[in-house]
Every structure is written in C-alpha cells, then in structure tokens.
C-alpha positions as CSV (number, residue, x, y, z in Angstrom):
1,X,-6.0,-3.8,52.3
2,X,-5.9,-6.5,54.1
3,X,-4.2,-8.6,57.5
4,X,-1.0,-9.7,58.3
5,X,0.3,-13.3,58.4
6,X,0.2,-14.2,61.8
7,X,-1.1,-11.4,63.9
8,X,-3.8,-10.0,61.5
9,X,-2.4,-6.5,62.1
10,X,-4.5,-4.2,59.6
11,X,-1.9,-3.8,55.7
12,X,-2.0,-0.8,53.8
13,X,0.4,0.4,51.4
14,X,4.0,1.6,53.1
15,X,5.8,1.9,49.4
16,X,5.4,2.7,45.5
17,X,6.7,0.0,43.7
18,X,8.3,-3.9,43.9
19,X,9.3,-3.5,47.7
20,X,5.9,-3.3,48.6
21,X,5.6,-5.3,52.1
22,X,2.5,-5.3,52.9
23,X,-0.5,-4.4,50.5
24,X,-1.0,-7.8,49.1
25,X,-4.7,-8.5,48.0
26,X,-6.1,-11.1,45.6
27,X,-7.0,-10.3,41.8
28,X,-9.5,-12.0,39.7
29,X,-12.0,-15.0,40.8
30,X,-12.9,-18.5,39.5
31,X,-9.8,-20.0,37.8
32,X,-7.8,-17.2,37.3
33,X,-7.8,-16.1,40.9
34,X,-4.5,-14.9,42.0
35,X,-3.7,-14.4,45.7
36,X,-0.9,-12.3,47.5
37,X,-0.6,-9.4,44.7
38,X,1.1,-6.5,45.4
39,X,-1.1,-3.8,45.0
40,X,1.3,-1.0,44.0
41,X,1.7,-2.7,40.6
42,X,-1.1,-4.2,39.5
43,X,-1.9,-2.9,36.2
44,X,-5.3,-1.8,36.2
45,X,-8.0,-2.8,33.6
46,X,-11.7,-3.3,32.7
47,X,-13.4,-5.8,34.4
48,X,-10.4,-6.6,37.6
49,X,-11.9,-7.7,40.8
50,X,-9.8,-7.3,44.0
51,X,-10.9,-8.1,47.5
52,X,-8.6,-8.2,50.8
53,X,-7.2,-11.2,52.4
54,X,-6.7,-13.2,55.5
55,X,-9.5,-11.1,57.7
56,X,-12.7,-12.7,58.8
57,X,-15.4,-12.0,59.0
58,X,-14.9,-8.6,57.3
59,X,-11.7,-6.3,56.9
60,X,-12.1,-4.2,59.6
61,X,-13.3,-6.5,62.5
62,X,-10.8,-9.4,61.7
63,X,-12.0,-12.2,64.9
64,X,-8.3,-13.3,64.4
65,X,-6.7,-9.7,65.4
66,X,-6.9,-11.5,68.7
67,X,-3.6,-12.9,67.8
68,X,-1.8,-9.5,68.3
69,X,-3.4,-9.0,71.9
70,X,-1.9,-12.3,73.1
71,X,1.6,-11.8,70.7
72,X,3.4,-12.3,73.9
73,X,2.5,-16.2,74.1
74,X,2.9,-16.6,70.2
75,X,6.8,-16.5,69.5
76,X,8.1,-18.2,66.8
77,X,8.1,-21.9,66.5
78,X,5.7,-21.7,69.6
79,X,3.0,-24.5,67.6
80,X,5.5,-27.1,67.4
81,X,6.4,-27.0,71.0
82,X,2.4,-26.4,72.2
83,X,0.6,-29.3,70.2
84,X,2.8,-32.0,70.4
85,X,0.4,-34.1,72.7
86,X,-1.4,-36.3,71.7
87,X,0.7,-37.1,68.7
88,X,-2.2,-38.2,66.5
89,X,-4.3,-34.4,66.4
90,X,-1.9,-32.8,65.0
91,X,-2.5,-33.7,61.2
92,X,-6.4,-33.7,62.0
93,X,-6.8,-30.9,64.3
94,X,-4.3,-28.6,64.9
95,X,-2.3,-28.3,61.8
96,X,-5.8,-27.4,59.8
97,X,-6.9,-25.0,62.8
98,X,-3.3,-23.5,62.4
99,X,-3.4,-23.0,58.7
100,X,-6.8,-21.2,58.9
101,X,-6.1,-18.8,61.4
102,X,-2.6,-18.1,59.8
103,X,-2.1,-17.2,56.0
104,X,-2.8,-14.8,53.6
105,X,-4.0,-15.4,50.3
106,X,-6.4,-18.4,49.1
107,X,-5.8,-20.7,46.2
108,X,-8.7,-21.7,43.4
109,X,-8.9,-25.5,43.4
110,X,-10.2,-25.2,39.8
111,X,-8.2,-25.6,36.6
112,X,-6.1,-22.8,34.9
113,X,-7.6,-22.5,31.6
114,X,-4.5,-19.9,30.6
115,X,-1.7,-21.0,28.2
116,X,2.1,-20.3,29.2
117,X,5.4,-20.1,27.0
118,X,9.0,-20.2,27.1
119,X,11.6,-19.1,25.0
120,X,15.3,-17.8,24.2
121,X,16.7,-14.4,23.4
122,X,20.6,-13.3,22.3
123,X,21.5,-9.7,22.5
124,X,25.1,-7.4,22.7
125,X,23.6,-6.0,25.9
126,X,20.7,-6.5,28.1
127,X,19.8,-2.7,29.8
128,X,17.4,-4.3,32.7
129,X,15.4,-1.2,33.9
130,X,14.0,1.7,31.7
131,X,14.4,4.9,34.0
132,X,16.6,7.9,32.6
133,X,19.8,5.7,33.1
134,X,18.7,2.2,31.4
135,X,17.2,4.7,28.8
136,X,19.9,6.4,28.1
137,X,22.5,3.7,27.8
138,X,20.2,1.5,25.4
139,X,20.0,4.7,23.4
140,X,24.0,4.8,23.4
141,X,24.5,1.2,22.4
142,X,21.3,1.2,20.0
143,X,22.5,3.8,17.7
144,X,26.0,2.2,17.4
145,X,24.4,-0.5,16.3
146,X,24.5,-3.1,19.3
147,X,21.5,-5.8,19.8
148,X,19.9,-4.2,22.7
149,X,17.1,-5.9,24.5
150,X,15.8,-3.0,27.2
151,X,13.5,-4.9,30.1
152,X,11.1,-2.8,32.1
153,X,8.9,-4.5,34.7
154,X,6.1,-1.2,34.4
155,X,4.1,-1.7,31.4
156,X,5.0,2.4,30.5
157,X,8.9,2.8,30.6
158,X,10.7,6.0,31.8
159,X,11.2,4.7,35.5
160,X,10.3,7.5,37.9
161,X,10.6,10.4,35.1
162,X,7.1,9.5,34.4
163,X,5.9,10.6,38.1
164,X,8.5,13.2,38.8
165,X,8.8,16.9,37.9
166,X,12.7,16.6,36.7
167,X,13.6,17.9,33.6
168,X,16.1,15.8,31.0
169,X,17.3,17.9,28.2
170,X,15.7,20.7,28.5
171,X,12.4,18.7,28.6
172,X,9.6,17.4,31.1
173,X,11.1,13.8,32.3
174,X,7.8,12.0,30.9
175,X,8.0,14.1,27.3
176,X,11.9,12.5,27.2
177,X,11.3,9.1,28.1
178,X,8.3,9.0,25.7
179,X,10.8,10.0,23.1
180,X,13.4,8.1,24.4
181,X,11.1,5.1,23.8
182,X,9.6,6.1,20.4
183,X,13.1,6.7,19.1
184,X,13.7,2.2,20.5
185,X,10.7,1.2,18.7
186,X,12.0,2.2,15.4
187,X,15.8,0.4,15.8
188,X,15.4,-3.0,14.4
189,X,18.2,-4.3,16.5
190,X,16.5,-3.0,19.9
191,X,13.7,-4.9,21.6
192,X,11.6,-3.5,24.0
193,X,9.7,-5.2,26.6
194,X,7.9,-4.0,29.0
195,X,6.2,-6.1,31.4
196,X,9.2,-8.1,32.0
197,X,11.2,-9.2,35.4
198,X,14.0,-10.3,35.2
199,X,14.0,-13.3,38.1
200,X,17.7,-14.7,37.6
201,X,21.1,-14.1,36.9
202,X,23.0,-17.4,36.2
203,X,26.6,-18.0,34.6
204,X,27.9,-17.0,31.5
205,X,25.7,-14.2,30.4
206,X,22.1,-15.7,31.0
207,X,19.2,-14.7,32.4
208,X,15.9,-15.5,33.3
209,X,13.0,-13.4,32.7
210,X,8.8,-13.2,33.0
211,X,7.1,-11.3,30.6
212,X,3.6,-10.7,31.5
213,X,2.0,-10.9,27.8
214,X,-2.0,-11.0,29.3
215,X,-2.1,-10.1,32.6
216,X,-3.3,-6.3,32.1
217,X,-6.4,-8.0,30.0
218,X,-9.8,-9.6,31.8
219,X,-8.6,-12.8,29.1
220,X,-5.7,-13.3,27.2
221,X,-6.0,-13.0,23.2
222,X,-6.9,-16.1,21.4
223,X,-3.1,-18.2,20.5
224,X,-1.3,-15.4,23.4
225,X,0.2,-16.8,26.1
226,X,-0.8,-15.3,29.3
227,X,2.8,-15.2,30.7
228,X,6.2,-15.8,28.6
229,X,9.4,-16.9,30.4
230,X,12.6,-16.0,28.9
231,X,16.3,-17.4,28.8
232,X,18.2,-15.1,27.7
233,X,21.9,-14.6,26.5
234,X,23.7,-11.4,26.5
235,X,27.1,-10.4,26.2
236,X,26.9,-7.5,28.7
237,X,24.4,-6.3,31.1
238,X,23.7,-2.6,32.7
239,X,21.2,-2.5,35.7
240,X,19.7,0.1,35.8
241,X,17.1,0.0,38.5
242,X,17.1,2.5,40.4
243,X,17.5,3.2,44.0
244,X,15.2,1.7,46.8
245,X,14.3,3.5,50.0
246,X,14.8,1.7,53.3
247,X,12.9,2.3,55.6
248,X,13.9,3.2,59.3
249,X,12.7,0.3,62.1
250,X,10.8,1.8,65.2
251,X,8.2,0.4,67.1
252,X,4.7,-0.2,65.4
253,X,6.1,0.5,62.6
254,X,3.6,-1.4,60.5
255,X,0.5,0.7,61.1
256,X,-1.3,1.5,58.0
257,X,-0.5,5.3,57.3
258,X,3.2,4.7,57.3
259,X,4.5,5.1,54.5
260,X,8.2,6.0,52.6
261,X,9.1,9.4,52.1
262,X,6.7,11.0,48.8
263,X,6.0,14.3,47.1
264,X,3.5,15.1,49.8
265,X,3.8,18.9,49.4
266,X,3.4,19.0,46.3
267,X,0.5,17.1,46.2
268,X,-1.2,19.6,48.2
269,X,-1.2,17.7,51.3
270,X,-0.7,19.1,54.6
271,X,2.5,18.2,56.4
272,X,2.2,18.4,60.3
273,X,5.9,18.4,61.1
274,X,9.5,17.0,59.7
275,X,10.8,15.2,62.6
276,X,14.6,15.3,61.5
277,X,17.7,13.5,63.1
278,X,20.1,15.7,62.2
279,X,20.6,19.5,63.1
280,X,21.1,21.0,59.8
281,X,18.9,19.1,57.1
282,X,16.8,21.5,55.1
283,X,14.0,23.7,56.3
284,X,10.8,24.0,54.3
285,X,8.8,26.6,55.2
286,X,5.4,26.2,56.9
287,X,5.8,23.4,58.0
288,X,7.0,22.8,61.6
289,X,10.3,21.2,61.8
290,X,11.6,18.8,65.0
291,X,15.7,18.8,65.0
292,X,18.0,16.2,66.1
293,X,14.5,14.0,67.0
294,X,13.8,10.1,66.2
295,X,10.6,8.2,65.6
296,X,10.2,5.7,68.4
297,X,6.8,4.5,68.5
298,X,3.6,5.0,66.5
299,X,0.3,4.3,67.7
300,X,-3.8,3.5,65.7
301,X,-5.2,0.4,64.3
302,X,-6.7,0.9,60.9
303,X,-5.3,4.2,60.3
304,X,-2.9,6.5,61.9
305,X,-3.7,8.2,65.2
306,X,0.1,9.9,66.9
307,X,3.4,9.5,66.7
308,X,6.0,9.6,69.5
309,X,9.2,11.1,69.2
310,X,12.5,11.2,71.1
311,X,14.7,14.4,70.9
312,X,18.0,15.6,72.4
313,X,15.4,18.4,74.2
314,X,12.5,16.5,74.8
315,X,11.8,13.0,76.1
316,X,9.4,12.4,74.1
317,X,6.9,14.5,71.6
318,X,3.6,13.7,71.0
319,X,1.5,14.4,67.9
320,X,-2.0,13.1,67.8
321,X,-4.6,12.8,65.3
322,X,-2.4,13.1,62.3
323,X,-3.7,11.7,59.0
324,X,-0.4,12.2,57.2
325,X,3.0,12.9,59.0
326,X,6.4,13.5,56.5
327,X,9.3,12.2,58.6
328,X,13.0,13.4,57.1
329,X,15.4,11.4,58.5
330,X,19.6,10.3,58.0
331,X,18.8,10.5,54.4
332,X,15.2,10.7,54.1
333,X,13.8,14.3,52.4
C-alpha cells in the first residue's frame, strides 16, 4: 500500500483498526486530498480515489528502496552530521533532496473549499466506545434517566460484536448491538455519535472530540460541516474501548504479510503451522503445531516468502513459501 518513511520498505496492513502502523495511503485529489490515511478505517463510498505513497516511480519498483540496502550508513540523525559542509547547500540542496527521498504523504497546495465547526456538549456520562461494554453501560445509565452521550469512532456501533461470532443474550453479537442501538436512538436524553474520536482528556470533566460529519461523502451536504470538533462536559466517563493487541518484536518484522492474530480458520484460510512459546496452549486440529518455539526472523519483499523459528529442539525451523502463517504466542490465539 505503499513505502516506509525512510527506508521505503514495502506497507501493507499488519492490524484491523486505529493501531494501524503502516497502511497509510492518500484519499481524494484536488483540494480535498488527504495524505497519510490509515487504510483500515477509511469509510468507503462512491466516487473515493486512493493511491499509494512515497514510492517512485511505481509501488513495486520504488528507486528509493535503495535506502534499505545501505541502512547500515543511515542511522538516525546521520544528515545533520553528513551535510554540514559547505554551510550554504544545505537550505538549497540538501535539505530539498532529503525531504524528497524521505516522507510519506503529499500535501495539495490548493485551497480547502470544506467548512469546519466547533461546539459544546454537557452530559451525566460520556460512554466513549460502543462495543458490548460501552453499549451496555449507556443502556444502564440511559434508562435511569442519565444524559448519556455514547461516542464511537466506526460509523456502525457494536465494537467487535459486529465482526465476531459471540453471542450476547441469547442473540448473534451484531443482531444485539443493532438493538442495543435502536433502543439509544429513541432516549431523548442519549446522543449518539458515531464517527467521533475523542482526542483529549483535560481537567474537570472535559473532553475534546472530532466528529467526522462528511467524510464518508465524495462532498459534504450544502450548510454541513465536513468535520465538527467538540468540547465536551461530563460528569463521569466509562471507556470502553476495548483491548489492543501488541504485537511481538522479531527481526523483519515489517514485511507485508504480517499481520496480528485474526479469525483465519474460520475464514477458510489455510493455516501452515501455530508456532507457540509455551508447551501447553491449545491444539487445533489439522494444523501443525511448533511448541515452546519463537519467531526470530522473517524474510520477502512485497509479500511473504518464510519464516524462521527458534525452538528448545531445533535451532532454527524454516518454512518457505507461506502466503499466510497464524503464529500463537504468550497470549496470542
């Protein structure tokens, strides 16, 4: 999807959600362009154009991957101590040659023809995430009759109940939080908003929030703002965002094709082997399971070609042209 900032190693997805890394493109052209977008939540709509970024002259022979061969010479800070001489190139000629060859997105030098607002909220409690949890307790405090303002940064709320096959009450996750939601929308004292970060939390009860009123349309409606940002006051708070994965450091651990741990069985995909650091995590059958082994290295340049691991019987294990590995690890499933 695109290259990295300095190196121009190849970026493709490694999560789901708001800690995405690395799949940054740019949305939109002419005046609304908008550069270093996380792919894995872009809302999607008629008429969005996306192309990658930082690769020349095309995404898969970048002339600035060169950068990674020679990594070894480019450590940190290593421009301000290489172009120092003569003093007078560096604001002509090296700082412009530097800023080509490292970046990521590009900014439009035309006008923003979009409008923006601001404005302020009060509320009993502010529930920030809409999963089963934030659901639930702004259910709670709504029917008791508490101002509730419930912020979800998905434009569909229900968290991960709406990818999941969990059940809540007796019902499929996405049937629940779609009823969970339709029950909100008819509470006068709850707001929903979906669409909305919040950015901040500040003293006494406020917050800061973004609500993206336009950006899932081509062009916002006449007299709507294209973005919203919010102060608002609340009396008590519940986060409710859920858990993020972390992911476990080994080397090349960039590489397009690795990726957090998903459903991959049940999307029909098949799993070449669990490579598992502890000696009883759970066995799934058919699929070939390495105990008490770590990832250490990975190897491929636009898409994943083996993986080397290190186990307590082995040196090292080798597993070559793989196009999707699941790797269960110290809390990984």
């Amino acid at each position: 999807m695109g290259r990295s900032f300095k190196y121009h190693r190849p970026r493709r997805p490694l999560s789901a959600g708001s800690e995405e890394p690395k799949a940054l493109g740019q949305l939109r052209s002419g005046a609304r362009q908008e550069p270093n977008t996380r792919a894995t939540v872009a809302e999607l709509f008629g008429g969005l154009t996306a192309a990658s970024q930082n690769a020349w002259p095309s995404l898969s022979f970048d002339a600035m991957a060169i950068n990674d061969r020679l990594n070894t010479f480019f450590t940190a800070g290593f421009y301000y101590k290489t172009f120092m001489r003569p003093a007078s190139f560096w604001e002509k000629v090296y700082e412009p040659i530097i800023r080509r060859a490292a970046g990521l997105g590009a900014l439009t030098r035309e006008e923003d023809p979009d409008e923006y607002d601001k404005g302020f909220l009060h509320c009993d409690l502010l529930v920030i995430g809409a999963g089963s949890a934030g659901l639930s307790a702004a259910l709670t405090a709504g029917r008791a009759g508490a101002r509730v303002i419930l912020s979800d940064e998905d434009f569909r709320m229900g968290g991960r109940l709406n990818a999941e096959t969990h059940e809540v009450g007796g019902m499929a996750g996405a049937d629940w939080a779609a009823a969970a939601v339709a029950e909100l929308a008819t509470m006068p004292n709850v707001r929903l908003m979906p669409r909305t970060t919040i950015v901040g939390a500040f003293d006494h009860g406020i917050y800061s929030a973004l609500e993206r009123v336009s950006d899932h349309l081509a062009v916002p409606e006449k007299g709507k703002p294209r973005q919203t940002l919010w102060r608002i006051y609340s009396r008590r708070e519940i986060l409710a965002g859920g858990a993020t994965e972390r992911p476990i450091a080994f080397e090349n651990n960039d590489r397009p094709g690795i990726m957090l741990a998903c459903n991959l069985r049940a999307k029909a995909v098949d799993v070449v082997a669990v490579i598992d650091a502890r000696t009883d995590g759970p066995f799934l059958p058919g699929i070939r399971h390495v105990k008490v082994g770590e990832v250490v290295d990975a190897q491929g340049r636009l898409g994943l070609s083996s993986i080397y691991a290190d186990t307590e019987f082995m040196p090292t294990l080798v597993f070559r042209s793989l196009s999707m590995v699941g790797i269960a690890a110290k809390g990984l499933a």
